[in-house]
NULUM-89077 format. One record per residue (C-alpha): residue number from 1; residue in one letter; z, x, y. Coordinates in nm, 3 decimals. Each point is the difference from the previous one (the first is absolute). Layout:
N
+-----+---------+---------+---------+---------+
: num : residuo :      pz :      px :      py :
+-----+---------+---------+---------+---------+
: NUM :       A :       Z :       X :       Y :
...
+-----+---------+---------+---------+---------+
END
This chain:
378
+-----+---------+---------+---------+---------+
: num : residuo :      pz :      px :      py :
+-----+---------+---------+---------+---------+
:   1 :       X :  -7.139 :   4.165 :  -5.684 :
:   2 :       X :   0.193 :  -0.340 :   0.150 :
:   3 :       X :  -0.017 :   0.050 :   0.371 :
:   4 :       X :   0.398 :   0.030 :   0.168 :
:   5 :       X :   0.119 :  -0.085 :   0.283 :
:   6 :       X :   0.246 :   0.233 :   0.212 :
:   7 :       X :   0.336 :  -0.224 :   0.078 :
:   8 :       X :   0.299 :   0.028 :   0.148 :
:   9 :       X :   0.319 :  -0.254 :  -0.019 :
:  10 :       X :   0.165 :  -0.004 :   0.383 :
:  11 :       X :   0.401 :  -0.086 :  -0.108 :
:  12 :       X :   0.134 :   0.037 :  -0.247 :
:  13 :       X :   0.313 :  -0.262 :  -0.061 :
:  14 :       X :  -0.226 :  -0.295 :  -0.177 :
:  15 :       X :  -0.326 :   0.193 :   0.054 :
:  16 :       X :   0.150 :   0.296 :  -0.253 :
:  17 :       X :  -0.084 :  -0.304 :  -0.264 :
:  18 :       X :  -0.426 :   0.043 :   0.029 :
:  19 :       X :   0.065 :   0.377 :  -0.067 :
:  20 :       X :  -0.016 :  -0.006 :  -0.341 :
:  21 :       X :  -0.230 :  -0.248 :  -0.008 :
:  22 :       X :  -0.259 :   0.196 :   0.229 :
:  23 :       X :   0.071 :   0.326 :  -0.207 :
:  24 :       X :  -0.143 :  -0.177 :  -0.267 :
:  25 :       X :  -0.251 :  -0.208 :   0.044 :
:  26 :       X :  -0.336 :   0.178 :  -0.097 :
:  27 :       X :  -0.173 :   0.012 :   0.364 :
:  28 :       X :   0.248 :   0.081 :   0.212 :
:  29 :       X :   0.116 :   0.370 :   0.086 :
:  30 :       X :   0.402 :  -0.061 :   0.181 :
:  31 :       X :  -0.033 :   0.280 :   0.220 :
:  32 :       X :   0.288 :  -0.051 :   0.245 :
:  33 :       X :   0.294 :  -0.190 :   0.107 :
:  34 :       X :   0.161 :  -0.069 :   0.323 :
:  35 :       X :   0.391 :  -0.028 :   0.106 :
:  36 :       X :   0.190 :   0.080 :   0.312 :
:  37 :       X :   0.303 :   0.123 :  -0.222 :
:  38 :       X :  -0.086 :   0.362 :  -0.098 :
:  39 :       X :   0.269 :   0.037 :  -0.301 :
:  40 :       X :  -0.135 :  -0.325 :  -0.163 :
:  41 :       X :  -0.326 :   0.091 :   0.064 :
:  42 :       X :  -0.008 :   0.322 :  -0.178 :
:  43 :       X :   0.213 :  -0.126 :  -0.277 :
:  44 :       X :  -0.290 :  -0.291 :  -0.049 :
:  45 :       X :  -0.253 :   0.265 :  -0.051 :
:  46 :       X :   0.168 :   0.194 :  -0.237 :
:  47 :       X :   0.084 :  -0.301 :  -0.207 :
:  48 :       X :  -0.340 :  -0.113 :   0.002 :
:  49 :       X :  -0.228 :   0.286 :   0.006 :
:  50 :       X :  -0.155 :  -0.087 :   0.359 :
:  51 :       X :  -0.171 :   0.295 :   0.165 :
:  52 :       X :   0.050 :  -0.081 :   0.345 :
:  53 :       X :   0.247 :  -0.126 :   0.219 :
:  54 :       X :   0.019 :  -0.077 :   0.363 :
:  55 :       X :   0.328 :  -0.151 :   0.201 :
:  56 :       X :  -0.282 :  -0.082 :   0.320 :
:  57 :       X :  -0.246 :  -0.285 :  -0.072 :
:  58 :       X :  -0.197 :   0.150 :   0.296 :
:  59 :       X :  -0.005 :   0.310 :  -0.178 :
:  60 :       X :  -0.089 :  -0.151 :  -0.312 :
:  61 :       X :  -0.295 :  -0.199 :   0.145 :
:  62 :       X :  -0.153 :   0.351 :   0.113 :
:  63 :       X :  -0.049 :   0.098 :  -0.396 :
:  64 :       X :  -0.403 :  -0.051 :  -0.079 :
:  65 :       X :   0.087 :   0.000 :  -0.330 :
:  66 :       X :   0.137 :  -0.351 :   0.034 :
:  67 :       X :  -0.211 :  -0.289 :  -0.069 :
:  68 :       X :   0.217 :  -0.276 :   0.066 :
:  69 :       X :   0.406 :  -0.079 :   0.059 :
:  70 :       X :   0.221 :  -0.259 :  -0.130 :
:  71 :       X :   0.304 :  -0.123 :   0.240 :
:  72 :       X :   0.319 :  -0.096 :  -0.161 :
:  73 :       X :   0.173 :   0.068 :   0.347 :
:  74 :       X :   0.271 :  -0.231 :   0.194 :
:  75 :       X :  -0.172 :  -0.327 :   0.196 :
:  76 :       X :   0.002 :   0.069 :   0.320 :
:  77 :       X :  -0.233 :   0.333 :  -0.106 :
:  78 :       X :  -0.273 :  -0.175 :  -0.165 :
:  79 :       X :  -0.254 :  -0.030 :   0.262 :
:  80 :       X :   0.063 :   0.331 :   0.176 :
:  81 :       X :  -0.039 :   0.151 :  -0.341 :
:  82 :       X :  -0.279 :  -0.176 :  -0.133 :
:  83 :       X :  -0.228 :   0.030 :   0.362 :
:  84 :       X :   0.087 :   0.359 :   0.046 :
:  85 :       X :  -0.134 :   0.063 :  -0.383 :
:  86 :       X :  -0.366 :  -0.215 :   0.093 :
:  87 :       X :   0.022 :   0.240 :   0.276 :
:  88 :       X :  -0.031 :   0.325 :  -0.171 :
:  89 :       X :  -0.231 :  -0.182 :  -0.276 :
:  90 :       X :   0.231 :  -0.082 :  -0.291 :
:  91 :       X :  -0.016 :  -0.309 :  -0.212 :
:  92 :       X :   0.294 :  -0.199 :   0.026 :
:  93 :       X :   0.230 :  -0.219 :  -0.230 :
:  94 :       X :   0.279 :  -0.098 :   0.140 :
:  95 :       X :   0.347 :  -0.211 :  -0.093 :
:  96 :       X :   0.057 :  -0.344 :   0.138 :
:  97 :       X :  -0.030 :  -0.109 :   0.232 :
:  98 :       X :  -0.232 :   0.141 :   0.228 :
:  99 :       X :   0.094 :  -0.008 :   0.343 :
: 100 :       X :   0.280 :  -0.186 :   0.163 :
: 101 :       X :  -0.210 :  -0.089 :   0.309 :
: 102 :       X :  -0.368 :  -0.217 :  -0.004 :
: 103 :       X :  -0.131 :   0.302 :   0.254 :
: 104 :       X :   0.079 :   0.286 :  -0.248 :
: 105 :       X :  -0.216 :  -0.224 :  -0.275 :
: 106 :       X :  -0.261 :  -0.028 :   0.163 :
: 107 :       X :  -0.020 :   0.395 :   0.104 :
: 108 :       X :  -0.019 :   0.069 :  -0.392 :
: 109 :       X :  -0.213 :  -0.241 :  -0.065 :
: 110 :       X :  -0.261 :   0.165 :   0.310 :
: 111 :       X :   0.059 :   0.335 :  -0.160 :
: 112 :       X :  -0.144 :  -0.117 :  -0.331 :
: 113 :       X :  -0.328 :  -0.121 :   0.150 :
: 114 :       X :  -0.030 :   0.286 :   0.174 :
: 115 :       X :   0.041 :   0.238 :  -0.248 :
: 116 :       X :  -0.094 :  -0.164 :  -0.269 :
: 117 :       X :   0.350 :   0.176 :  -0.188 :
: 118 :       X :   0.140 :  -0.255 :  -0.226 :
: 119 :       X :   0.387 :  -0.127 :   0.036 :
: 120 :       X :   0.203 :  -0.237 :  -0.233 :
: 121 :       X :   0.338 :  -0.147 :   0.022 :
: 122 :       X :   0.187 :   0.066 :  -0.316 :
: 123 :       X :   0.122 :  -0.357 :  -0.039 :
: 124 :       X :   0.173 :  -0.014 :  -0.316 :
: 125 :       X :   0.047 :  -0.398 :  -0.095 :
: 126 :       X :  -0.420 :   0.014 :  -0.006 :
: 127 :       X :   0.027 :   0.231 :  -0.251 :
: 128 :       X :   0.320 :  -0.141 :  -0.219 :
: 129 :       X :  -0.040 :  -0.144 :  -0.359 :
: 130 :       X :   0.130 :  -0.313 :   0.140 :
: 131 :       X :  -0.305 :  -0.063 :   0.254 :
: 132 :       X :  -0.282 :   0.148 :  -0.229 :
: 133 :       X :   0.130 :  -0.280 :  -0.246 :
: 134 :       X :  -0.039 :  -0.269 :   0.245 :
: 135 :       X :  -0.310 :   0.195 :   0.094 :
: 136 :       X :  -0.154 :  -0.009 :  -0.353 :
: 137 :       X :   0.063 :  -0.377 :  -0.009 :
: 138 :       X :  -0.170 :  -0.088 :   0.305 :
: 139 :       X :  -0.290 :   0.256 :  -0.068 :
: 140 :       X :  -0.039 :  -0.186 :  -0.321 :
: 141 :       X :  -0.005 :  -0.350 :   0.164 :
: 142 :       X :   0.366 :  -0.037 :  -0.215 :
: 143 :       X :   0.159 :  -0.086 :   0.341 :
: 144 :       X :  -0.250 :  -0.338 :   0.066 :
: 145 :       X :  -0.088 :  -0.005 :   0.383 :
: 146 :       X :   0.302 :   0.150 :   0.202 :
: 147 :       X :   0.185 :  -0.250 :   0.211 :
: 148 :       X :   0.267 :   0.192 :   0.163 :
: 149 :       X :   0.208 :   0.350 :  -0.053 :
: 150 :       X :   0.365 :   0.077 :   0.125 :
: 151 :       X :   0.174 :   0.362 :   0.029 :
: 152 :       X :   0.312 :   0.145 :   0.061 :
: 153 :       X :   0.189 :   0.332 :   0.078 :
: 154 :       X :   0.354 :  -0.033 :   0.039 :
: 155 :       X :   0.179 :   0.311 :  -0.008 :
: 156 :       X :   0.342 :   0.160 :   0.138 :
: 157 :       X :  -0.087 :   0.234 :   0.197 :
: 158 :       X :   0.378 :   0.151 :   0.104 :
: 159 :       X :   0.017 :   0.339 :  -0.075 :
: 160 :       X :  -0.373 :   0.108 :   0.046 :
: 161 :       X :  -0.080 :   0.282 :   0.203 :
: 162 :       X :   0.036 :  -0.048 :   0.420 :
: 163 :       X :  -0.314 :  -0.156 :   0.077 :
: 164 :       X :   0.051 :  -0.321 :  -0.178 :
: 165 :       X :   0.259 :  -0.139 :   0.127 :
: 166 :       X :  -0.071 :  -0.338 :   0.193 :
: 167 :       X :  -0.380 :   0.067 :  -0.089 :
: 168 :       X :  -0.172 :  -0.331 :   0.018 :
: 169 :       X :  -0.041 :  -0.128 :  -0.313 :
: 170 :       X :  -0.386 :  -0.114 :   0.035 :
: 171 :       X :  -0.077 :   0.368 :   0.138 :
: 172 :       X :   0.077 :   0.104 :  -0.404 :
: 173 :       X :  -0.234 :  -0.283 :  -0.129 :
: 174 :       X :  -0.277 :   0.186 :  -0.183 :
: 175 :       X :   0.186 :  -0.072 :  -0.350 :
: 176 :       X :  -0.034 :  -0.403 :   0.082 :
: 177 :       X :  -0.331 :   0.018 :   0.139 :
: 178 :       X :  -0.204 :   0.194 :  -0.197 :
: 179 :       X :  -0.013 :  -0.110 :  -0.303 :
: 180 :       X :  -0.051 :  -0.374 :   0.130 :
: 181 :       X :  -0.316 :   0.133 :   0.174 :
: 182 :       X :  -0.114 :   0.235 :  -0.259 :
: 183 :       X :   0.010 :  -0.276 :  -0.272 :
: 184 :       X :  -0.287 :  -0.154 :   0.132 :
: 185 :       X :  -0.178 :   0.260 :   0.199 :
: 186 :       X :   0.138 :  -0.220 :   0.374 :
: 187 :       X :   0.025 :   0.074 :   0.336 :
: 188 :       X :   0.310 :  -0.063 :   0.167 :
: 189 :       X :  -0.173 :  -0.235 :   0.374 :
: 190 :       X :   0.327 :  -0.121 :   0.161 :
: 191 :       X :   0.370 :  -0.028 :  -0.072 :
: 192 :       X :   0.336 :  -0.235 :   0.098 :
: 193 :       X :   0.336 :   0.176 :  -0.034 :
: 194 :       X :   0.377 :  -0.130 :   0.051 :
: 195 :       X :   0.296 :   0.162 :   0.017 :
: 196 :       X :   0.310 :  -0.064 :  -0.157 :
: 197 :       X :   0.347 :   0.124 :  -0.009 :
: 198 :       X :   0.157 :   0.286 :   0.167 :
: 199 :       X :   0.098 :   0.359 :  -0.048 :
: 200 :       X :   0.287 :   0.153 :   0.086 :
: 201 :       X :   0.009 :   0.132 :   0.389 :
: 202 :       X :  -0.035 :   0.359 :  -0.084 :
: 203 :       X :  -0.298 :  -0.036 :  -0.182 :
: 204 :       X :  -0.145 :  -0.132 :   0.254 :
: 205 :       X :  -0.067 :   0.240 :   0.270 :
: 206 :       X :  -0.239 :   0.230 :  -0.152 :
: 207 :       X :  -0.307 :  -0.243 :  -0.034 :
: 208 :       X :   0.096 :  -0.314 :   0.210 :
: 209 :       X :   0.007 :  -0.245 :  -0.288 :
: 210 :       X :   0.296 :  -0.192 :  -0.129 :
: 211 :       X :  -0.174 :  -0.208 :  -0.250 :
: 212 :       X :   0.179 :   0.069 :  -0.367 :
: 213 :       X :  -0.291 :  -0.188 :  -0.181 :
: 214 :       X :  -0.411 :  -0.055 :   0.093 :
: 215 :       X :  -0.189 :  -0.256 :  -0.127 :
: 216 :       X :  -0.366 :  -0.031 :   0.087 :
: 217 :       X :  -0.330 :  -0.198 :  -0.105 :
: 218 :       X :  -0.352 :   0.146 :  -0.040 :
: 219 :       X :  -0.299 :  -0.147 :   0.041 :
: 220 :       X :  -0.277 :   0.147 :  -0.234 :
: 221 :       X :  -0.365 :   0.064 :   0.190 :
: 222 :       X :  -0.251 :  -0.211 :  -0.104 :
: 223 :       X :   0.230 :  -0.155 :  -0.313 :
: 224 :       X :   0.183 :  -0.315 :   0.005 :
: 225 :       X :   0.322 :   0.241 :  -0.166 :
: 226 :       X :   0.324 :   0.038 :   0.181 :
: 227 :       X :   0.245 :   0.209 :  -0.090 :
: 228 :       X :   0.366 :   0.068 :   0.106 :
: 229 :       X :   0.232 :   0.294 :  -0.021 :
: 230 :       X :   0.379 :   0.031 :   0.044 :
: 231 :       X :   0.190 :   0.337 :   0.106 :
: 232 :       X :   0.338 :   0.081 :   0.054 :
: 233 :       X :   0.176 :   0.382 :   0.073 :
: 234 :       X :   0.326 :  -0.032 :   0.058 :
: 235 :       X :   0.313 :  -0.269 :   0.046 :
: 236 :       X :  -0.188 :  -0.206 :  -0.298 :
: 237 :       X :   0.179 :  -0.060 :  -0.337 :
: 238 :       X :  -0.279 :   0.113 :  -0.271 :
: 239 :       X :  -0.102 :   0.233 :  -0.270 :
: 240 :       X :  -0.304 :   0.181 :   0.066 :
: 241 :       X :  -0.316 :  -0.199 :  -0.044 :
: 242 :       X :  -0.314 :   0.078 :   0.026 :
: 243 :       X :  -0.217 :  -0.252 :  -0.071 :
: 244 :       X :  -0.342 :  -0.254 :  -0.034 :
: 245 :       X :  -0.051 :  -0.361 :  -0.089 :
: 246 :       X :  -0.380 :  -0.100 :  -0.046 :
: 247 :       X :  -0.055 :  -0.424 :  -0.069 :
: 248 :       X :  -0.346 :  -0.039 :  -0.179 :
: 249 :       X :  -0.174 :  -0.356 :  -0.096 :
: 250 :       X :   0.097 :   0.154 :  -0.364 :
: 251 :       X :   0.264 :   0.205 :  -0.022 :
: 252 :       X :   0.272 :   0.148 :   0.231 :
: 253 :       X :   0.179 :   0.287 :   0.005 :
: 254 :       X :   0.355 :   0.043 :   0.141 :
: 255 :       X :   0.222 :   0.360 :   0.038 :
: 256 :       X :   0.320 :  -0.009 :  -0.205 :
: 257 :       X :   0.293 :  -0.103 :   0.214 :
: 258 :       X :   0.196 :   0.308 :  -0.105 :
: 259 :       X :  -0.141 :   0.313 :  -0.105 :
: 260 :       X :  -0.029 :   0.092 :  -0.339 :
: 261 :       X :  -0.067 :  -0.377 :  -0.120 :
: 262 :       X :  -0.315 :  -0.105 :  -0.131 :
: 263 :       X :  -0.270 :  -0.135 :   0.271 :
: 264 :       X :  -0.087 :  -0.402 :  -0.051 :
: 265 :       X :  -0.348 :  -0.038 :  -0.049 :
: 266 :       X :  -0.072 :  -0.466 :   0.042 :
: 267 :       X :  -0.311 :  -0.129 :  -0.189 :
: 268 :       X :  -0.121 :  -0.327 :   0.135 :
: 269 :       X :  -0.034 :  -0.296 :  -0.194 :
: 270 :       X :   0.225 :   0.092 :  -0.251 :
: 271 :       X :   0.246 :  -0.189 :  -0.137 :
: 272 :       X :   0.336 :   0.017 :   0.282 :
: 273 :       X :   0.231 :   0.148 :  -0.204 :
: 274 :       X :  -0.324 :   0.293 :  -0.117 :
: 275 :       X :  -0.115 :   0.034 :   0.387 :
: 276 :       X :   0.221 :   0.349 :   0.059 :
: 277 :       X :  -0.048 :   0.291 :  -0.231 :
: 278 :       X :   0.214 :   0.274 :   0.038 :
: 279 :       X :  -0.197 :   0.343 :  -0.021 :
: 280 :       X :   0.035 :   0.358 :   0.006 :
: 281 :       X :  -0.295 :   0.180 :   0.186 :
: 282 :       X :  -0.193 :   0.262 :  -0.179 :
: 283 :       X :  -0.007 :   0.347 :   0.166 :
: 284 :       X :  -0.353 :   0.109 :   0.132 :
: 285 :       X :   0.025 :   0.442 :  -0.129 :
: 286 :       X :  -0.332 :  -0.079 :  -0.200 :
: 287 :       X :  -0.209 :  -0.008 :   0.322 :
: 288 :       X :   0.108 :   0.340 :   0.119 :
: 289 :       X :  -0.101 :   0.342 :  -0.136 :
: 290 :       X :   0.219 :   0.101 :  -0.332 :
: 291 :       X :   0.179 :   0.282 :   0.140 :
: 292 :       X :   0.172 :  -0.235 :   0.286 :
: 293 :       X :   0.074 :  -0.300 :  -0.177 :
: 294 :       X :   0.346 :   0.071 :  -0.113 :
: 295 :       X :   0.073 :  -0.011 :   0.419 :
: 296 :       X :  -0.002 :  -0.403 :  -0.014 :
: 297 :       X :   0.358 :   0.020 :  -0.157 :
: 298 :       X :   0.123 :   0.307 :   0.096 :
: 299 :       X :   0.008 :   0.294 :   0.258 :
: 300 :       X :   0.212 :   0.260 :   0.202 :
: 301 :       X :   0.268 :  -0.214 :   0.059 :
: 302 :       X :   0.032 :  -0.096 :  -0.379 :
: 303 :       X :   0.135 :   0.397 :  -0.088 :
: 304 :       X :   0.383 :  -0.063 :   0.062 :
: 305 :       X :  -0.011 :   0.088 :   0.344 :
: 306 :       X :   0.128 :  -0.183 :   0.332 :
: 307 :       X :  -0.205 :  -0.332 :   0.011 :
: 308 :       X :  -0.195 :  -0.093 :   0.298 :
: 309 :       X :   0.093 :  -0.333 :   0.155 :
: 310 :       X :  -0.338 :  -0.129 :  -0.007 :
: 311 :       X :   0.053 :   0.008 :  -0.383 :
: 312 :       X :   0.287 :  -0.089 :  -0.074 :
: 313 :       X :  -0.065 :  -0.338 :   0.244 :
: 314 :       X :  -0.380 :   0.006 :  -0.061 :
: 315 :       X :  -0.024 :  -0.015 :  -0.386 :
: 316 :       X :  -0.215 :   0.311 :  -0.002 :
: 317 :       X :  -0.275 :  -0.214 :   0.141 :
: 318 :       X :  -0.134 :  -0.138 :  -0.237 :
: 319 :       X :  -0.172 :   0.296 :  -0.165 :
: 320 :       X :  -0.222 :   0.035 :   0.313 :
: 321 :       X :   0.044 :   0.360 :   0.118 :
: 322 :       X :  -0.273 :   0.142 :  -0.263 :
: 323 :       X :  -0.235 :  -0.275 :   0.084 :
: 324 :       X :   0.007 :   0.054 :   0.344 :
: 325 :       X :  -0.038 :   0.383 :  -0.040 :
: 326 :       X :  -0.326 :  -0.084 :  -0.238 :
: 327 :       X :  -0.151 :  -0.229 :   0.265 :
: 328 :       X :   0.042 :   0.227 :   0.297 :
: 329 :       X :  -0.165 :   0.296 :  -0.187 :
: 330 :       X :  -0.222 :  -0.208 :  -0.182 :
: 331 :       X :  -0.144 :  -0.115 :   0.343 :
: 332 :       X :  -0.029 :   0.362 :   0.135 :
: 333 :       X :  -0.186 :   0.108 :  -0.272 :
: 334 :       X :  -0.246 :  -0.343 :  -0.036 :
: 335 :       X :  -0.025 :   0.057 :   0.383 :
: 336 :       X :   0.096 :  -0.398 :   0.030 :
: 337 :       X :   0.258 :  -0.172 :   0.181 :
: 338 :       X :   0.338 :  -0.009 :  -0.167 :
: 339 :       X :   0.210 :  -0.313 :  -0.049 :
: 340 :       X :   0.095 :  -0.066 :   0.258 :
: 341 :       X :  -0.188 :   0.135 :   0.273 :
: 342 :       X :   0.096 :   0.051 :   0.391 :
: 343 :       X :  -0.138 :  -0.324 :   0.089 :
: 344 :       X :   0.141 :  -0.179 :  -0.294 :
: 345 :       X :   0.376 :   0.204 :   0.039 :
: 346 :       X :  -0.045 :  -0.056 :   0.385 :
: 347 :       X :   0.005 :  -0.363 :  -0.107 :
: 348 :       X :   0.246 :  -0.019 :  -0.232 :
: 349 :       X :   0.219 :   0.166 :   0.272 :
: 350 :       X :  -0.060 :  -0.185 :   0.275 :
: 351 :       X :   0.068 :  -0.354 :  -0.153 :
: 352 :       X :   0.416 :   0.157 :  -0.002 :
: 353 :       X :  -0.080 :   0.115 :   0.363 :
: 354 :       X :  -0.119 :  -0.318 :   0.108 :
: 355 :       X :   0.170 :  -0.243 :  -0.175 :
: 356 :       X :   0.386 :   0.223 :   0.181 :
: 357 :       X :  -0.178 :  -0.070 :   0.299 :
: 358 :       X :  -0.038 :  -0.360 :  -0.083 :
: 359 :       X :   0.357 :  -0.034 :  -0.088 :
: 360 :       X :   0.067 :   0.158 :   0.354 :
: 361 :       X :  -0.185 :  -0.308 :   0.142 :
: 362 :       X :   0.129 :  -0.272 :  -0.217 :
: 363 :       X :  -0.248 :  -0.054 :  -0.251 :
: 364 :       X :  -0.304 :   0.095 :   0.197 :
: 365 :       X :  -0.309 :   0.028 :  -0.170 :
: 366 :       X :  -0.155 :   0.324 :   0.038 :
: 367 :       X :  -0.320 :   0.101 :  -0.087 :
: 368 :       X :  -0.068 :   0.341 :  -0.192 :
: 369 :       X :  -0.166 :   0.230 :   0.190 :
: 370 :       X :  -0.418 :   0.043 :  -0.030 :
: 371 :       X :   0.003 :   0.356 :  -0.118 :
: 372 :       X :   0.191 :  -0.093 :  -0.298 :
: 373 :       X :  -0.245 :  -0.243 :  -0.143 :
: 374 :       X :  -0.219 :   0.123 :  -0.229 :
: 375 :       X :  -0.366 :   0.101 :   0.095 :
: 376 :       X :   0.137 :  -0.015 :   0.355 :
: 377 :       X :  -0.048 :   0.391 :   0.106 :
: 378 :       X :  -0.344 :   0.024 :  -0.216 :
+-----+---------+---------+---------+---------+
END
């Protein structure tokens, strides 16, 4: 018999999507779910045949029967939540991103070591049909040697729940970093941020910041790659983009300007007018267990309900919510690292964290902290 693991999904607004795909994938048992709202709560059960429910996360964390928790919770609740579960010896996955302070990082990352428990940030664009194409190429040597790589997230964020607004927009950078670090395995050593623009006064008060758009360089460890992301939250005329560029000696691949256009993949040494190509990415469901594959193009919020925001101005993600799912539990199970790890999420988190702080001091380049490099803490 496949061994399980015991999970439960804390929040349930765009965490209610991995229920389904928990409930069936063949080693995982969904044992419980966790929301403050008692009515919604018991009206999620029913719906989905879940045997337990708790409205406390503390009281939650007390069930032995859980092996590990995955955090679909507001922000600022991240690191509280995802510490306080390494405390009482669950396994962690957690949405982006994963702290909103360098200290809090590194606390989960010290937890890990110490208890050897595994945690994962659940960052979708690593997981999206659009990256494991780009992936594929460069895995394949398609891409030639890789001579630079460019992301955005733009997105309106007026209308979101309270603790966005006026939320620095490098602070929400996971989406822009991580795939540009993934693609080639890097290390994120040191960063240069400006800041541009300004926000309207009221949005202003909660964090400090009045920068309406972030733009910031990376310099890979030990590579001679840079890379360079651009965010914006609010006051910023755009449709939602989420997006990477990657420039190979070969071929280079460039996001579609507006979503639902194909992607541009250039060949080099073509003729001019035969350089671009326009394509259509393949989706990835063949790499996941059968009875989860149908989860890269649909899910919870496809069933006529009330769509979440992150969906309706996230394009479903690019099919990444069962991949992610698979990878946690896959890693639990292997008794392996997941993809990415704390170091490697602590990372990824921390170039947004430094690079705002840059901004703050005019460009200043700030090195990533030690405990996110990799190997560091071993």
């Amino acid at each position: 018999m496949a061994k399980k693991i015991n999970i439960a999904i804390i929040g349930l607004g765009f965490g209610a999507e991995f229920i389904p795909i928990y409930q069936r994938h063949p080693n995982v048992n969904l044992v419980a779910v966790c929301q403050r709202d008692e009515k919604k709560l018991k009206s999620l059960q029913k719906a989905f045949g879940i045997p337990k429910g708790y409205t406390s996360y503390e009281e939650l964390l007390k069930d032995p029967e859980i092996d590990a928790v995955h955090i679909n919770t507001p922000i600022p609740d991240h690191a509280s939540q995802s510490i306080k579960a390494l405390k009482a010896g669950k396994h962690v996955a957690c949405t982006v991103p994963m702290a909103t302070s360098i200290k809090d990082c590194e606390k989960i990352v010290m937890l890990t070591q110490k208890t050897g428990l595994k945690y994962m940030m659940m960052e979708t664009v690593v997981y999206a049909r659009e990256y494991l194409y780009v992936k594929e190429l460069y895995d394949k040597g398609e891409l030639g040697k890789v001579q630079f790589m460019q992301a955005s997230h733009q997105q309106d964020m007026d209308g979101w729940p309270n603790y966005w607004p006026g939320l620095p927009p490098m602070w929400y950078a996971t989406h822009c970093v991580g795939p540009m670090l993934a693609l080639t395995d890097a290390v994120a050593e040191y960063v240069s941020c400006f800041g541009s623009g300004t926000i309207r006064e009221n949005l202003r008060k909660k964090y400090g910041s009045s920068f309406a758009v972030e733009t910031a360089h990376i310099k890979l460890k030990d590579s001679p790659i840079t890379a360079r992301i651009i965010r914006s939250l609010f006051d910023t005329a755009r449709q939602y983009r989420e997006s990477i560029d990657v420039y190979g000696s070969k071929k280079s691949f460039e996001w579609s300007l507006i979503e639902n256009e194909p992607h541009v993949l250039h060949t080099a040494k073509k003729p001019e007018h035969k350089i671009p190509q326009k394509v259509k990415v393949p989706d990835f469901a063949h790499r996941l267990p059968k009875a989860i594959r149908p989860f890269t193009t649909k899910g919870v919020y496809d069933l006529g309900k009330k769509t979440h925001l992150s969906f309706v101005q996230g394009a479903g993600h690019g099919g990444s919510h069962p991949h992610l799912a698979h990878e946690f539990i896959s890693a639990l199970i292997e008794d392996r690292d997941p993809y990415p790890n704390a170091v490697k999420s602590a990372n990824w988190t921390c170039v947004g964290l430094c690079a705002h702080q840059s901004a703050l001091a005019g460009g200043k380049r700030i090195n990533l902290p030690k405990f996110t490099l990799v190997g560091a803490l071993k």
